[in-house]
C-alpha positions in Angstrom: -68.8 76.0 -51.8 -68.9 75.7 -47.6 -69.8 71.6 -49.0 -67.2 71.3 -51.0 -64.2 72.4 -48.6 -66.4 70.9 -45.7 -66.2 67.0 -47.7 -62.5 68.0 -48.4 -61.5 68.8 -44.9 -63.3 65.2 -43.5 -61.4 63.6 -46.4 -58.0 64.9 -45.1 -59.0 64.5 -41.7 -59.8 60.6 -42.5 -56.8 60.1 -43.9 -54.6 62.2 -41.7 -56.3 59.8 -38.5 -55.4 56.3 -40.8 -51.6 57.4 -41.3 -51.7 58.0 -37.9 -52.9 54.2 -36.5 -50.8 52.9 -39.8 -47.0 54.4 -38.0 -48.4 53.7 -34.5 -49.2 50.0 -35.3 -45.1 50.0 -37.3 -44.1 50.9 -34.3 -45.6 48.6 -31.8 -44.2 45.8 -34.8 -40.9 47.3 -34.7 -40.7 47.3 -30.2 -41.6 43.9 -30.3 -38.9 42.8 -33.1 -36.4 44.4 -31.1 -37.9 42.4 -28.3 -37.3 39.1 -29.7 -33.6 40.4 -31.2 -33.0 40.8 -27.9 -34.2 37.6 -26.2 -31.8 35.8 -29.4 -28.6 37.3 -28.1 -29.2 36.4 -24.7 -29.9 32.9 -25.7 -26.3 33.0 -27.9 -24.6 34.0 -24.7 -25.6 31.3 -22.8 -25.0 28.6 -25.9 -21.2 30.5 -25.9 -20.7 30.1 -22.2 -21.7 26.4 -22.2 -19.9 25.3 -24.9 -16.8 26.4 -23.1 -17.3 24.2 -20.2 -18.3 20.3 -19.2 -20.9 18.2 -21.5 -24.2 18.2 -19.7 -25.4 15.4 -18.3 -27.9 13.5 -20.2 -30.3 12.0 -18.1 -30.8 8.9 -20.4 -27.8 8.2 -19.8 -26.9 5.2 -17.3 -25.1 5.9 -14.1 -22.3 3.5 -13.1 -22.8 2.0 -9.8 -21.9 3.7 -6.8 -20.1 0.9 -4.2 -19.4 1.2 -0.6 -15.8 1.4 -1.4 -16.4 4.8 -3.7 -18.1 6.7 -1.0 -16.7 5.9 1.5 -14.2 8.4 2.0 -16.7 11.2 0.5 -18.4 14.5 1.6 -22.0 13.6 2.2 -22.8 17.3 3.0 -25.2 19.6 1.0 -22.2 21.0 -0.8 -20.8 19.3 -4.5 -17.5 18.6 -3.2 -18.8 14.9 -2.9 -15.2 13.4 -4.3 -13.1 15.4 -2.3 -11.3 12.9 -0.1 -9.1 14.4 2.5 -5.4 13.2 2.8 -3.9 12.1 6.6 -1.4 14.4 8.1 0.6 11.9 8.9 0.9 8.1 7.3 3.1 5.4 7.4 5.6 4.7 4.7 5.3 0.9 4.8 1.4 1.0 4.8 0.6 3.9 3.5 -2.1 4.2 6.3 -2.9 7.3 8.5 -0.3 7.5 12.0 -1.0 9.9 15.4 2.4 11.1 14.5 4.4 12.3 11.9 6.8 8.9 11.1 7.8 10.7 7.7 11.3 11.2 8.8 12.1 8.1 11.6 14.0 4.9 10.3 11.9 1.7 10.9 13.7 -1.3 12.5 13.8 -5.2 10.9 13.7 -8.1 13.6 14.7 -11.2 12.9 11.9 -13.9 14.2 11.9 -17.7 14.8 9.9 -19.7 12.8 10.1 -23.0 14.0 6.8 -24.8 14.8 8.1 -25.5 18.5 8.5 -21.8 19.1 4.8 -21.2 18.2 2.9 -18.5 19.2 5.0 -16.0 18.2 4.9 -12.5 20.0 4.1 -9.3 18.6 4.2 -10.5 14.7 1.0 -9.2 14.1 2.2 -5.9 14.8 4.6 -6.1 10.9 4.4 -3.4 8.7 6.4 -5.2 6.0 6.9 -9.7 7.0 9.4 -11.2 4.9 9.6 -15.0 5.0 12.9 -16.7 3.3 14.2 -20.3 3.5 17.6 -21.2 5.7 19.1 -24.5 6.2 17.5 -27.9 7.0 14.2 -27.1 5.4 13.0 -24.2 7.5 12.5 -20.5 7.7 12.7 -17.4 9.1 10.5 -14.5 9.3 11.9 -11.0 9.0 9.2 -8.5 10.3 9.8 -4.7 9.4 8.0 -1.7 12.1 7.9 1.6 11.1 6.4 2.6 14.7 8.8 0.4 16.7 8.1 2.7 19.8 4.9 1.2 20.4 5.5 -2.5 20.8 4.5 -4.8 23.4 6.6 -8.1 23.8 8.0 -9.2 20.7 9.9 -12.6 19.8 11.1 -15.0 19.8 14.2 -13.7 18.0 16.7 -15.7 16.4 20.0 -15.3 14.1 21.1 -14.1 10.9 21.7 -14.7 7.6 23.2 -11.9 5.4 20.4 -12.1 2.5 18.0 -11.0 5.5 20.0 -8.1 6.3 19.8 -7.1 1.8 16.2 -7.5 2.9 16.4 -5.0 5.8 18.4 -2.4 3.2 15.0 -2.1 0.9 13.9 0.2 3.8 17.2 1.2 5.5 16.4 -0.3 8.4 17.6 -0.8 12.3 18.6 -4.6 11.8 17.7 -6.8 14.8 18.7 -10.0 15.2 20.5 -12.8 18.6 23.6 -14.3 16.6 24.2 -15.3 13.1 25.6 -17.5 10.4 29.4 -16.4 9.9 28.1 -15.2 6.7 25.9 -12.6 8.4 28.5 -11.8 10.3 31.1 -10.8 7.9 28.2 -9.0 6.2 27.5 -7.0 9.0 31.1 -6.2 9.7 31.8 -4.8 6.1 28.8 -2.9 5.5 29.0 -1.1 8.5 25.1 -2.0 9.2 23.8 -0.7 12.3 22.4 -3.7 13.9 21.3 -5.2 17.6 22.7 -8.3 18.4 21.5 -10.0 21.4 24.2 -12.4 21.3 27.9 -10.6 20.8 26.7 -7.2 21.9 27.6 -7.3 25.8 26.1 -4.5 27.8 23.8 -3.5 25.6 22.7 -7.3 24.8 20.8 -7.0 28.6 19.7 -3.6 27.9 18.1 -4.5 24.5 16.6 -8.1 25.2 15.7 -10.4 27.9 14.7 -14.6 28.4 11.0 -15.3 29.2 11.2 -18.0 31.8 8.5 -19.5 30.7 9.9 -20.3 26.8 12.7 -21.6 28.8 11.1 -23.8 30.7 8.6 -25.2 28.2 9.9 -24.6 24.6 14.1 -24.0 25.1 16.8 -21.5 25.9 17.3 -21.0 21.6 13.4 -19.5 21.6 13.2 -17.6 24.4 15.0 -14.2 23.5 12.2 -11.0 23.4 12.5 -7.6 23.5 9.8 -4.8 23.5 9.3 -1.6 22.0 11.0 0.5 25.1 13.7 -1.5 25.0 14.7 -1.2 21.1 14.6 2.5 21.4 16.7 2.3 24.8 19.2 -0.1 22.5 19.6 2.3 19.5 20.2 5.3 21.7 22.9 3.3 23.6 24.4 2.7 20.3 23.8 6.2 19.0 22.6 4.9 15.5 21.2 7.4 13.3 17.4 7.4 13.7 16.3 9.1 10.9 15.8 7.7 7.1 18.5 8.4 4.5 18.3 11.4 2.6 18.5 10.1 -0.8 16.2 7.1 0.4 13.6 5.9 -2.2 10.4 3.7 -0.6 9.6 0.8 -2.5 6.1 1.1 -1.6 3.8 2.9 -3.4 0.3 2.9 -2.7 -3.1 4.2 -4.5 -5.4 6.9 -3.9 -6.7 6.6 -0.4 -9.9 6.4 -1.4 -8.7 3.4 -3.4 -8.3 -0.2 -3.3 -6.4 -2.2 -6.0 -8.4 -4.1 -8.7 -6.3 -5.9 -10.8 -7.0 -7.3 -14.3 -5.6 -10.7 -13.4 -6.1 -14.1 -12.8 -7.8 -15.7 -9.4 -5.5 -16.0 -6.8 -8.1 -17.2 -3.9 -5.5 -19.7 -2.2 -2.0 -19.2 -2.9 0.7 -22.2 -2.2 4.2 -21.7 -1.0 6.2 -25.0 -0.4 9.5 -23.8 1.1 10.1 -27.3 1.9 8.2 -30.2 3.1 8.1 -29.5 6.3 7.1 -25.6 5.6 3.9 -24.9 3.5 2.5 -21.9 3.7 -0.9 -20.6 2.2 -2.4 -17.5 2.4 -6.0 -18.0 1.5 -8.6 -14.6 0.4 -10.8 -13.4 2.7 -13.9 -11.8 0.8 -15.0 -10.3 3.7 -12.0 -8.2 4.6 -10.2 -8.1 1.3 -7.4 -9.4 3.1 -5.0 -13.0 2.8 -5.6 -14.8 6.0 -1.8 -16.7 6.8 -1.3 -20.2 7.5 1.7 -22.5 7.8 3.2 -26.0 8.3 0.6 -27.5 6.8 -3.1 -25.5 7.3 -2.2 -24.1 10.5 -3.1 -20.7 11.2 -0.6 -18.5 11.8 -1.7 -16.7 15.3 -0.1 -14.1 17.1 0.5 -15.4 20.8 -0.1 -11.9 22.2 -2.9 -10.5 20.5 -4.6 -14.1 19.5 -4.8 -12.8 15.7 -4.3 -14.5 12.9 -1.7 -12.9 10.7 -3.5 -11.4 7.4 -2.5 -8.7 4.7 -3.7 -6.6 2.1 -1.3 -7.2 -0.3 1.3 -10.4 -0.7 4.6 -10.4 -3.3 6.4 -13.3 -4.6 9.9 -12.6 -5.4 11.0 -15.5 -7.8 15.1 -15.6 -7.3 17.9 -18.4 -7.7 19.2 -19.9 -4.4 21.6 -23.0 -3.3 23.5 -24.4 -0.8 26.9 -23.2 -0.9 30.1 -25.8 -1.4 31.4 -27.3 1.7 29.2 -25.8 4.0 29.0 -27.9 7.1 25.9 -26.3 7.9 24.3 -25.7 4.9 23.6 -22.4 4.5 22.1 -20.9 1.4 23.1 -18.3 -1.2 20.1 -16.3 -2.0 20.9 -13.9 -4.9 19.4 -10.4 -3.9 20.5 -8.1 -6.2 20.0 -7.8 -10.5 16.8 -8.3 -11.9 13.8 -11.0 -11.6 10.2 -11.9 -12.0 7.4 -12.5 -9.1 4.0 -12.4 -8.7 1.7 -9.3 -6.5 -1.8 -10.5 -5.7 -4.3 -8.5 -3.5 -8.2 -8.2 -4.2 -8.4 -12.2 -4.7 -6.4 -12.1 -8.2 -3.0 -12.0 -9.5 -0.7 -10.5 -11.8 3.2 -11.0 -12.9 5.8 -8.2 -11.4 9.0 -7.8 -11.9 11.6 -6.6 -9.4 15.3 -5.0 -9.3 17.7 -4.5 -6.6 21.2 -2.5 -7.8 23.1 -3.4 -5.4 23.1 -4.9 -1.7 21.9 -1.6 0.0 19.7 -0.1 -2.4 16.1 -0.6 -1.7 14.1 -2.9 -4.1 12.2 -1.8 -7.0 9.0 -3.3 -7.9 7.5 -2.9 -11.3 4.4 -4.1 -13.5 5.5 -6.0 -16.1 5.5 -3.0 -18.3 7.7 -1.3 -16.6 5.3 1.2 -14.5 5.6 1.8 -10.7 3.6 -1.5 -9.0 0.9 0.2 -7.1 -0.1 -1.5 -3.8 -3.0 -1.7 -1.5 -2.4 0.5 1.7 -2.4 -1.4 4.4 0.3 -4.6 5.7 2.2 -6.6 2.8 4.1 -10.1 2.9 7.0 -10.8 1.2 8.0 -14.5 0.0 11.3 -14.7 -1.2 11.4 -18.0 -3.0 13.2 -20.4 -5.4 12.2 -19.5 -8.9 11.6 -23.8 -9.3 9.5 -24.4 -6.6 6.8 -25.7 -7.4 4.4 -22.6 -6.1 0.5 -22.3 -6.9 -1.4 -18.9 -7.1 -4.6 -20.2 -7.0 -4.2 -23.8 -5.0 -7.1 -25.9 -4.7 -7.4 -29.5 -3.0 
C-alpha cells in the first residue's frame, strides 16, 4: 500500500516539477517579447521624428562643386554654421560694398569731368562710385562721376560745364551737382529746379573756396582744363551754401545688389569686349578681365583710361547701356543735344563676361532711374563700381566686339 501512494506521490511530484519549468520557460518567452515590443516603438519614434524634418543626405548622391567664390565669405570653424555670411555695418549705397562709417543717411555729390584727350590724365576718377559717360557737341563727351564718400578725396579734375541731361543724371541719386559753367540750357535747368549745385564759374566767393587752377594744366594743357577741387574743399563749399546733406526721405536707390556672398551670373550672351562709338573721334571699349571679374576701360581708340593720380586704369564690376533718342536741337549755334531722360527704354547690363537686355524708366526729371530685367523684376547688380553709357539707341554699338 506504502508502494502504491509512494509511486503516486513521485508521479505528482514529476509533474508538479514539469509545470513548474513549463510557466517559468512562458515567462522568460513572454520578458523577451516585451523586449523586442519595446525596442519597435523606440524605432517608430525615431522614423516619426525624421519624417518631420530635412531628407537625409544620400551619400551616393553627387555633391555640386564647391568654388572659391562660395566659401569665401564662410565659417570654417568646427561649428555647422558654414553658410552663415555676416552682413557689414555699414555699406555704400552706390556699391553696395562695406564703409568705416555709416554713409546710410549722407547725400553723395556728382562732378562734372573733362573728357577731352588733351586734358588726359584725369584726377581722382578712379575714385567713382557711379561714372556716367554721355555725348555733347562736336563729337565729344563728358564724364559725370558720382561719390558717395566725397569727404575722402584727393585732387580731383579737371572739371568742366554743364549740360542739363547730366544734372537728370545727378537726380537718379539726389545728388550735390558739381560742375565750372554750363550750356544756357543747364543753366535755365538749374535755375528752375532749384538744384543745389557748385559752380566754379558764376558762384563768386564761394567759386575760390570750392576750387582752384593747377599751374601746371595751365601752363601745359590750358586755362579750360585746369579747374580741381578736393574732397575738403567740396565739404567746405556745401557748408558755405548750407545745402541739405542728407538723402531725401522718400528717396529710392536705383542700385540693387546681390547677396554679399554673391556675384552675378547671368544667363546671357558673351560680352568679353564691348564697343561704344560715341563718335569718331570717341570709342570707348571696356574689355573683361577674367582675372578680376572686372571691365578694364579704354578710350579714343584703345587707350587705356588711367587715373593721373593713382596710375589706375579705370575698371568696373558692372557696366549699363541706356539706349535713348538724342539730336541736335534747331538753330543751335553751338550744337547742343537733346538727350531724352525720362519715359521708358531698353539697354543692355553686362558683368561676369556676358550680357543680357534691361530695360529702364525715369518718371520724371528728378526721380531716380529704374532699372529692370526684361521681365519686369528688380535688375540685380554686382556690388562693387558701375558705368553708365548713355547712348543713341542707332549707334552702331557691339556687346561682344572682336577685330
Amino acid at each position: 500500500m506504502r508502494k502504491v501512494v509512494s509511486k503516486y506521490v513521485s508521479i505528482l511530484i514529476i509533474f508538479l516539477l514539469f509545470t513548474a519549468i513549463v510557466i517559468l520557460a512562458c515567462g522568460c518567452d513572454k520578458k523577451d517579447n516585451e523586449g523586442n515590443d519595446s525596442d519597435s516603438a523606440i524605432e517608430a519614434d525615431y522614423k516619426s521624428e525624421a519624417d518631420t524634418s530635412e531628407k537625409p543626405i544620400d551619400i551616393n548622391e553627387t555633391t555640386p562643386e564647391t568654388t572659391e567664390e562660395d566659401t569665401m565669405s564662410a565659417d570654417t570653424g568646427d561649428n555647422n554654421n558654414a553658410d552663415v555670411v555676416t552682413t557689414p555695418e555699414y555699406v555704400n549705397s552706390l556699391t553696395g560694398l562695406p564703409t568705416e562709417t555709416d554713409l546710410s543717411r549722407q547725400r553723395p555729390v556728382s562732378i562734372m569731368i573733362n573728357n577731352l584727350q588733351k586734358s588726359a590724365p584725369q584726377m581722382g576718377i578712379a575714385s567713382a562710385d557711379i561714372l556716367y559717360e554721355c555725348l555733347t557737341e562736336g563729337g565729344i563727351t563728358r564724364l559725370l562721376m558720382v561719390v558717395h564718400d566725397y569727404e575722402k578725396l584727393n585732387v580731383v579734375g579737371s572739371i568742366r560745364s554743364s549740360r542739363d541731361y547730366f544734372i537728370d543724371f545727378s537726380q537718379n541719386h539726389d545728388a550735390i551737382y558739381i560742375h565750372a559753367g554750363g550750356s544756357v540750357y543747364a543753366y535755365s535747368e538749374l535755375s528752375q529746379r532749384d538744384i543745389d549745385n557748385l559752380d566754379g564759374v558764376l558762384m563768386g566767393a564761394i567759386s575760390s573756396v570750392m576750387f582752384y587752377r593747377d599751374e601746371e594744366r595751365k601752363k601745359t594743357m590750358g586755362y579750360e582744363h585746369s579747374m580741381m577741387t578736393t574732397g575738403e574743399r567740396i565739404v567746405a563749399g556745401i557748408q558755405k551754401k548750407q545745402y541739405r546733406t542728407t538723402i531725401s526721405e522718400n528717396f529710392k536707390n536705383p542700385m540693387q545688389f546681390v547677396d554679399f556672398d554673391k556675384r552675378v551670373a547671368l544667363n546671357g550672351n558673351a560680352s568679353l569686349n564691348i564697343r561704344l562709338p560715341y563718335s569718331k573721334g570717341q570709342v570707348v571699349d571696356l574689355v573683361y578681365d577674367k582675372d578680376t571679374d572686372k571691365y578694364r576701360r579704354h578710350q579714343f581708340g584703345g587707350v587705356p583710361h588711367i587715373d593721373g593720380g593713382t596710375g589706375e586704369q579705370l575698371a568696373f564690376d558692372n557696366v549699363i547701356i541706356i539706349l535713348t533718342d538724342m539730336w541736335v536741337i534747331e538753330g543751335d549755334k553751338n550744337y547742343c543735344l537733346e538727350v531724352i531722360t525720362t519715359g521708358e527704354g531698353k539697354g543692355y547690363y553686362a558683368a561676369g563676361g556676358k550680357y543680357i537686355p534691361i530695360k529702364w524708366s525715369k518718371s520724371k526729371v528728378d526721380a531716380p532711374i529704374v532699372f529692370t530685367n526684361s521681365d519686369g523684376t528688380p535688375l540685380l547688380l554686382n556690388r562693387g563700381k558701375t558705368f553708365i553709357s548713355v547712348i543713341d539707341k542707332d549707334t552702331k554699338y557691339n556687346m561682344n566686339y572682336s577685330d
